[in-house]
C-alpha positions in Angstrom: 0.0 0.0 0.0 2.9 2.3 1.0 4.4 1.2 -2.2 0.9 2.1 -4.6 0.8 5.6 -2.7 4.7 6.6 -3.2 4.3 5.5 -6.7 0.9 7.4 -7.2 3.0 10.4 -5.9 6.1 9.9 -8.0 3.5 10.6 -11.4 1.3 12.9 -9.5 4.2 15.5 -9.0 6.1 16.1 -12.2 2.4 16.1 -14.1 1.8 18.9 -10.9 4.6 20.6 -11.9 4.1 20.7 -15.5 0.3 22.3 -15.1 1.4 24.7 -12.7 4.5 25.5 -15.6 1.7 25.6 -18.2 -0.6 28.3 -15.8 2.2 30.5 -15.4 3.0 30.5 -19.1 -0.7 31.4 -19.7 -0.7 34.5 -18.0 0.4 37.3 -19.7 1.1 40.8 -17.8 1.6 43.7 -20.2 2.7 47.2 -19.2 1.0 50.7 -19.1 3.4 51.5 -22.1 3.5 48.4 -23.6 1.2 46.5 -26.3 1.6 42.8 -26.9 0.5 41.7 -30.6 -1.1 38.0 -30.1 -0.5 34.7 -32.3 -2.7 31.7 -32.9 -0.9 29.1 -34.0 1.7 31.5 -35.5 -1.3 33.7 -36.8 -1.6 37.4 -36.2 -4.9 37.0 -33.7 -5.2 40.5 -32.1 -3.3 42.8 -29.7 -3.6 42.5 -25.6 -4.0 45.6 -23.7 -2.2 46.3 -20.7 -3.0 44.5 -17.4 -3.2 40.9 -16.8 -4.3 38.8 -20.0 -5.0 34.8 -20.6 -3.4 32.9 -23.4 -4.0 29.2 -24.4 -0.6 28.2 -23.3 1.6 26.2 -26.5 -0.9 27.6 -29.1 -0.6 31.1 -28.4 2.1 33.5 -27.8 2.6 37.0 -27.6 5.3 39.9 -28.7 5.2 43.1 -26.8 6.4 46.4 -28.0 7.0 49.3 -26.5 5.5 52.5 -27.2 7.2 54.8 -25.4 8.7 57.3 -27.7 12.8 56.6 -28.5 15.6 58.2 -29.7 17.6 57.1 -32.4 20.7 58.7 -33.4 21.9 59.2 -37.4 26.0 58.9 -37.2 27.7 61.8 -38.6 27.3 61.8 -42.6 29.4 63.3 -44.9 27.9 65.3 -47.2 28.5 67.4 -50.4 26.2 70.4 -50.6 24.7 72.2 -53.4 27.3 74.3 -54.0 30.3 71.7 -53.5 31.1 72.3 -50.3 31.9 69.4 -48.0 30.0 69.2 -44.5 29.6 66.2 -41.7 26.2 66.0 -39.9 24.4 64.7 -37.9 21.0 64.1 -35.8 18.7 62.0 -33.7 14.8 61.0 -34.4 12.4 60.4 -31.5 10.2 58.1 -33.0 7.2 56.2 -31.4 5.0 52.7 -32.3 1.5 54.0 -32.9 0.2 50.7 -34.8 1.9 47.6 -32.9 1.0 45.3 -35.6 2.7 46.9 -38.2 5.6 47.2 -36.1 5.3 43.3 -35.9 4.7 42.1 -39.0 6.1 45.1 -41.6 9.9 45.6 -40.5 12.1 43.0 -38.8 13.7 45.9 -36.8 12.2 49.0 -36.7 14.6 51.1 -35.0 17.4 49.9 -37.2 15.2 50.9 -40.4 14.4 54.3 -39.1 18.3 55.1 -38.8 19.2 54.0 -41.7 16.4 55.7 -43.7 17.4 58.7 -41.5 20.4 58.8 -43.0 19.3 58.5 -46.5 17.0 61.4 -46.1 19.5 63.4 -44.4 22.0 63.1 -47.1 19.5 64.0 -49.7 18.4 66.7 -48.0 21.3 68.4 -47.2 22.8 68.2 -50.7 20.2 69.4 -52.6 20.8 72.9 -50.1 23.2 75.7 -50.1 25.7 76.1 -47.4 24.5 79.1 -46.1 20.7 77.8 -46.2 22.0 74.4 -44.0 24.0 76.8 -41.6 20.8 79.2 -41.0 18.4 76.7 -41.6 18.3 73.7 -39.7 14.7 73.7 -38.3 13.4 73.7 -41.7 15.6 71.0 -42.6 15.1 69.1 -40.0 11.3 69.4 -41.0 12.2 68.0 -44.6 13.9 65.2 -43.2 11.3 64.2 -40.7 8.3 64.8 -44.0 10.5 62.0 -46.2 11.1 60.0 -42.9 7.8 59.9 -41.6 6.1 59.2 -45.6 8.4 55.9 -45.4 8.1 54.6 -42.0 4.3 55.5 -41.6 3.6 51.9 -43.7 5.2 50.5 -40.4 3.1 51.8 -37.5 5.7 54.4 -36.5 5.4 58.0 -36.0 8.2 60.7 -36.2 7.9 63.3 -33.6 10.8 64.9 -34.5 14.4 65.2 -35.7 16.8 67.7 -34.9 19.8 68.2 -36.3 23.1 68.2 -34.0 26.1 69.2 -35.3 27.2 70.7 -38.5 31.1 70.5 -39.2 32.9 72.6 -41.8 36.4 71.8 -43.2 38.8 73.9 -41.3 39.9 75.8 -44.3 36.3 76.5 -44.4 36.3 77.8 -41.2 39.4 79.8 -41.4 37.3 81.6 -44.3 33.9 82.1 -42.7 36.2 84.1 -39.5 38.0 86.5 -42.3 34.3 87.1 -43.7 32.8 87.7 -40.2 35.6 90.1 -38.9 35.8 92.2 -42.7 31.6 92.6 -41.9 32.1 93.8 -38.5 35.4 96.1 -39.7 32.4 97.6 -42.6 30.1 97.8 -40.2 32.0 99.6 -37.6 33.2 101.8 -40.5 30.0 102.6 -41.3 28.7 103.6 -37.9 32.0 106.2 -37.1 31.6 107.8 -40.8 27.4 108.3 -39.8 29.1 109.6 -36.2 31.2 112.4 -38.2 28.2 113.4 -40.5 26.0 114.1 -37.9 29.1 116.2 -36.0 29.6 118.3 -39.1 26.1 119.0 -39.2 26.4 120.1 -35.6 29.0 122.1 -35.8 27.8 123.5 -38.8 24.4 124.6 -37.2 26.9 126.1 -34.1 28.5 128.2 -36.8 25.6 129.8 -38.4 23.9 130.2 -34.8 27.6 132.1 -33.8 27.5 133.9 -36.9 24.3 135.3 -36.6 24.1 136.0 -33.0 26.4 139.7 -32.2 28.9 139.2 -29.3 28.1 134.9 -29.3 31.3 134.7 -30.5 33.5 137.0 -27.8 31.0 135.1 -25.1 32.3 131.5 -26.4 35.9 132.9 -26.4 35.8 134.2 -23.2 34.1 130.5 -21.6 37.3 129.0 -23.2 39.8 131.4 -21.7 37.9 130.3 -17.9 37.9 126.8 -19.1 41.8 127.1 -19.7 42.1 129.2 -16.9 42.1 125.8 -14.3 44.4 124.0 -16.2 48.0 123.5 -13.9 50.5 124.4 -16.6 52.7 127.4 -16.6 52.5 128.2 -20.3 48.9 129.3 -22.3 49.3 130.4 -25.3 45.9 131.5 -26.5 45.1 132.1 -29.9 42.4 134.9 -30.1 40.6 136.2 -33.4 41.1 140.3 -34.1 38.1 141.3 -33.6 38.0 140.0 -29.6 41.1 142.2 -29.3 39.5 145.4 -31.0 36.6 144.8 -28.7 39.0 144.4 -26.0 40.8 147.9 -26.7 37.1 149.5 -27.5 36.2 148.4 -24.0 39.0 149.5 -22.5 39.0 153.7 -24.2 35.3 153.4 -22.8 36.1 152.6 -19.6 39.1 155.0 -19.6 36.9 157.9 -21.1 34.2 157.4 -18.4 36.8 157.2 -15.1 38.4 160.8 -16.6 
């Protein structure tokens, strides 16, 4: 009897084990950011939301993808642009599954595809521009890149948020020319600026003239200002120009003052 009863719970045991094996297999516990795409038998039978979900255990299986959004970096490319000159750039896409069973069943690897079809667009992008327009530009070609991108990619349940472009590099000849442009603009601008400073100071003085000329005595007053401005300076020796006319004036004053005391 002890013999029937060990042996009854020799088999009872492993087939235990198994069914408890085959439970655990059919549950199924899918994120909040996660989809899982279901198979039948190897057949495309529906996707399972998140939570906890029941599958027939052997017959069915599941493939979960994420759907948070990712980033995907495009290596530096080396690019010839419109106007033949050489540039290395480079970006990253952030990039989402919106339809999991394209994802599934369209591309092999998604992400993979999206770089490399990043990089494709990128270069045709860029050298169908100017230099000037990449340099200035780079929302707007970002925006071209993610248009072609996003055409391509929307067959496999993926959406494009965005691409940005990184880094442009210029060959260092290149660069060396761009500095010599920049600091020849700011020489012609500064130029420009101290030639509109002496216009408006001959127009200044000019007005000063006139406004001296017509005004009787304006210009003995002005002289006279300048002798008490030179008056506080420390060194021994003035020598004072003064105009004929201040002297006359001068000597006029003086006979008056002379005539008036006798």
């Amino acid at each position: 009897m002890t013999l029937f009863i060990l042996e009854s719970l020799g088999c009872i045991l492993p087939l235990g084990f198994v069914g408890f094996l085959l439970l655990l297999s059919a549950v199924k516990i899918v994120m909040e950011y996660e989809r899982a795409v279901l198979f039948t038998l190897g057949k495309f039978s529906g996707t399972l939301n998140p939570g906890l979900n029941l599958v027939i255990p052997i017959v069915q299986g599941v493939r979960k993808v994420d759907t948070r959004i990712k980033t995907v970096d495009i290596p530096k490319q080396e690019v010839m642009t419109r106007d033949n000159v050489p540039v290395s750039v480079n970006a990253v896409v952030y990039m989402r599954v919106v339809d999991p069973e394209k994802a599934v069943l369209k591309i092999q690897n998604y992400v993979y595809a999206v770089s490399q079809y990043g990089q494709t667009a990128l270069r045709d992008v860029i050298g169908n521009k100017e230099l000037d327009f990449v340099l200035t530009e780079r929302d707007h070609i970002a925006d071209e890149i993610k248009t072609l991108v996003d055409k391509e990619t929307d067959e496999w349940g993926i959406d494009i948020t965005a691409i940005k472009i990184q880094d442009i590099e210029l060959p260092t000849d290149m660069k060396r020319a761009m500095a010599r442009q920049a600091e020849a603009e700011r020489e012609k601008r500064a130029a420009i600026i101290k030639s509109q400073g002496e216009v408006t100071a001959s127009k200044n003085l000019y007005k000063a003239a006139d406004t001296l000329a017509k005004a009787p005595g304006a210009l003995h007053l002005r002289t006279l200002e300048t002798l008490a401005d030179i008056s506080y300076d420390q060194s021994n020796t003035i020598v004072v120009p003064l105009p004929m006319e201040f002297l006359k004036a001068v000597e006029g004053f003086a006979r008056r003052t002379k005539k008036k005391s006798s």
